[in-house]
C-alpha positions, 0 to 999 in steps of 0.5 A: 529481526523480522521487521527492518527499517531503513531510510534514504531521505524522505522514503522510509522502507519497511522490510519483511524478513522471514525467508524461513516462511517466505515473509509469513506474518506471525504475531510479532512480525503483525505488531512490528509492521504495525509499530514500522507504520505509526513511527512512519506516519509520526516521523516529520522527515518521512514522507512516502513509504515502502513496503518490500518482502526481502528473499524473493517472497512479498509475503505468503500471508499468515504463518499457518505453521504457528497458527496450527500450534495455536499461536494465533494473530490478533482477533479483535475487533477494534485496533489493529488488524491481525495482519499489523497496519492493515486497519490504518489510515496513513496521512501518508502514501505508502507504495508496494513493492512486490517479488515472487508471491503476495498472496492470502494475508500478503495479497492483503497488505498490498492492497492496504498499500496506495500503488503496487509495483511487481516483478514480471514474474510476480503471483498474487491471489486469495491463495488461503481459499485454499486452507479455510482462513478468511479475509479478514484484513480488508481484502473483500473490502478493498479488492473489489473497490479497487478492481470492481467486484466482479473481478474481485469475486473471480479472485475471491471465489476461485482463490486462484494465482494472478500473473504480474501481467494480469494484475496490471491489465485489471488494475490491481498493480501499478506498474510491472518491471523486470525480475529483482527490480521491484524495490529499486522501482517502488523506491524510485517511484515513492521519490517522485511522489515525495518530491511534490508539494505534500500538503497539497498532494495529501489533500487530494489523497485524503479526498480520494479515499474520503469520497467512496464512502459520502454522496455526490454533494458531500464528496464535492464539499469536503473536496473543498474544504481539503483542498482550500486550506492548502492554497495559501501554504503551497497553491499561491507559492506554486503559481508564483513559482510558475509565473517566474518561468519554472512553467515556460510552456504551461503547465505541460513541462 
């Protein structure tokens, strides 16, 4: 099985499992992914994902080998990505975890992800420069509105190997931690997140996402309208939990 799912109460963890390939991604491993992530999104229970490349290796993009025999990934236009998920827009947060290499395709899955957590020794990088294969799973879309694009382009130009270290300093991982720690560390943090009210907390991710693509005054708007329609359901909730003391100091504890 080259996709695994495993849950531990509101995280739903989503394993790569291709060791043989270092976690490359065929076509029935794309549609897996994909499957995982609408059955996440669908599940009531779940509320924030991960994804995790098992045997040392986030994912090394695409599986060449099958490509060369001509079993190519899904190019179509529409649906989705030839990757699997790459495409989707969750109503819920999804948070990598990454060891050893995410890079190529795999680089584009992580970066499809919310937050990225990586091993100190982890490389990421447009590495399939290298071979002639294109991004074509979002990565020169969501690379430069994520570190700017004149690093984006250093990347993409150059397709050379990133460190853990400098992809935190440039903003394209969120956290660094120790070697073989990295889904401990992502589950831990997709927990934190999953411990927040939801409704009020997806408002503001949808916001955020929303905004990079509408005017001033239109991003203003559908902030409002988001965010108004949470503050009967948890807003009024929550500042009475607050007045009761669970605030003693404001809203600094």
């Amino acid at each position: 099985m080259s996709v695994r799912v495993e849950k531990n109460g509101p995280v739903t963890t989503v394993i790569l499992h291709r060791p043989e390939v270092r976690n490359a991604v065929d076509a029935g491993t794309a549609q897996a992914l994909a499957d995982a992530f609408r059955a996440f999104d669908a599940d009531p229970d779940a509320r924030v994902g991960v994804l995790y490349g098992d045997a040392g290796t986030f994912c090394a993009g695409a599986d060449l080998k099958a490509v060369s025999e001509g079993r190519l990934l899904r190019l179509e236009p529409d649906g989705d990505g030839p990757m699997g998920p790459s495409r989707m827009r969750l109503s819920k947060p999804v948070v990598a975890a990454l060891d050893g290499h995410a890079v190529a395709g795999g680089l584009e899955l992580a970066l499809w992800c919310d937050l990225r957590v990586a091993e100190e020794d982890a490389v990421l990088g447009v590495f399939c420069r290298r071979w002639g294969v294109p991004l074509i799973d979002g990565g020169t879309v969501r690379l430069p509105r994520l570190i700017g694009l004149s690093r984006a382009l250093d990347l993409i130009l150059t397709g050379r190997a990133v460190s853990a270290a400098e992809a935190l300093g440039m903003g394209l991982v969120n956290r660094v931690v120790p070697k073989g720690e990295a889904r401990a560390a992502a589950e831990s943090l997709a927990a934190q997140i999953a411990a927040f009210p939801q409704a009020c907390m997806n408002a503001d991710r949808a916001s955020a996402y929303a905004q990079a693509d509408l005017a001033f005054e239109d991003a203003m708007r559908q902030e409002f309208q988001g965010g108004v329609k949470v503050l009967q359901t948890e807003s009024i909730p929550g500042a009475t939990r607050f007045a009761k003391g669970a605030g003693r100091h404001g809203q600094f504890d």
